[in-house]
C-alpha positions as CSV (number, residue, x, y, z in Angstrom):
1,X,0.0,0.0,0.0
2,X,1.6,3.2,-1.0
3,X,2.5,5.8,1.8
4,X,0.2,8.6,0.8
5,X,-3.0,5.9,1.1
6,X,-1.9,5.0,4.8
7,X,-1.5,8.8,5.1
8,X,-5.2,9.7,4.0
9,X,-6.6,6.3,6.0
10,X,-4.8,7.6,9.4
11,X,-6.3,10.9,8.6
12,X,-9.9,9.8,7.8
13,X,-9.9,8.0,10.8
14,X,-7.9,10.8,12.7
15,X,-10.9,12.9,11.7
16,X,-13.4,10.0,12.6
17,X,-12.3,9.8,16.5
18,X,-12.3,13.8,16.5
19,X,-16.2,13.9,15.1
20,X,-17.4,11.0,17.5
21,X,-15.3,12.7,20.4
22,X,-16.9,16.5,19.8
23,X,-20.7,14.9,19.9
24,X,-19.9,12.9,23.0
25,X,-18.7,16.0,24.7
26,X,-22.0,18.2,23.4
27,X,-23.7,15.5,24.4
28,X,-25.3,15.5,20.9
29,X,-25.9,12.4,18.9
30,X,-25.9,12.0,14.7
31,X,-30.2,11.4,15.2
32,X,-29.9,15.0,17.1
33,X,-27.7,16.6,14.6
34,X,-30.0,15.4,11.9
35,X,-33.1,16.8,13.3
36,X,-31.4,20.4,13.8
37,X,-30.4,19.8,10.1
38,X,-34.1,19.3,9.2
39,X,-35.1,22.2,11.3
40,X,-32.3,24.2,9.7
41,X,-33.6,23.4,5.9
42,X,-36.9,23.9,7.3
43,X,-36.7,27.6,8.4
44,X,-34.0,28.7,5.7
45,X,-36.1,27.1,3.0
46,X,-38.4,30.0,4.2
47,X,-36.3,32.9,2.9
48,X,-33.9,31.5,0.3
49,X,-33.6,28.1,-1.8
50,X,-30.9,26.6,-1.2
51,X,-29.3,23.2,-2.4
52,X,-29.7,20.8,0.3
53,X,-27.6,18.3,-0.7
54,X,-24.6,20.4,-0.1
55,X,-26.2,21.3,3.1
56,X,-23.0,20.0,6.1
57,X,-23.9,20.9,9.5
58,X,-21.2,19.7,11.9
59,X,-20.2,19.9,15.5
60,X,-16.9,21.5,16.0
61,X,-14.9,23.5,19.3
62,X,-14.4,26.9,19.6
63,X,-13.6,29.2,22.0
64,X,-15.7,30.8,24.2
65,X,-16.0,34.5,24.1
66,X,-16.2,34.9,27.7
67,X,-13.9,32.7,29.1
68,X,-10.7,30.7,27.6
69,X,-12.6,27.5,27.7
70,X,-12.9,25.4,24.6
71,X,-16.5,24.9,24.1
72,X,-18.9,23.2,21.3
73,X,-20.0,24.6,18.2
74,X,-22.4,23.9,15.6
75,X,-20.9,24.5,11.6
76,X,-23.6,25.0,9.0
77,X,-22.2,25.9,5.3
78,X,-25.6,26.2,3.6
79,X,-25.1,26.8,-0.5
80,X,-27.8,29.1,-1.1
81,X,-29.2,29.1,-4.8
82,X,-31.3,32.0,-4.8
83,X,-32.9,34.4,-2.2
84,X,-37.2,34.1,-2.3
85,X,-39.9,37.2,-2.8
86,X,-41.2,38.4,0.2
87,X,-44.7,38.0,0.4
């Protein structure tokens, strides 16, 4: 097996552990994430189109604002196709 394959598995799986370990610590499981994606489509879809199968919401870390603590975040990118009328 070539070097850069082993490279790109130990980094898939690097990025695997880190995914699993963020929703542990936010306490937020892939059935949750999916139903604030739903939500998400479900209130954007309001104002804009957008293309939801390049909707990617993730759970990340970030630091707080108030304190140095490393806290969880929610990541939405949301491609948005074209913004709707208002009615």
């Amino acid at each position: 097996m070539p070097l850069l394959s082993r490279k790109t598995s130990k980094r898939v799986a690097k990025d695997r552990l880190k995914l699993v370990l963020i929703h542990d610590r936010a306490n937020c499981s892939p059935e949750l994430l999916d139903m604030i994606k739903t939500d998400i489509i479900k209130v954007i879809s309001k104002y804009m189109e957008i293309d939801e199968e390049g909707l990617d919401v993730k759970m990340g870390n970030t630091k707080s604002e108030i304190s140095d603590d490393i806290v969880p975040a929610l990541y939405a990118n949301i491609p948005i196709k074209k913004m709707r009328k208002a009615k």
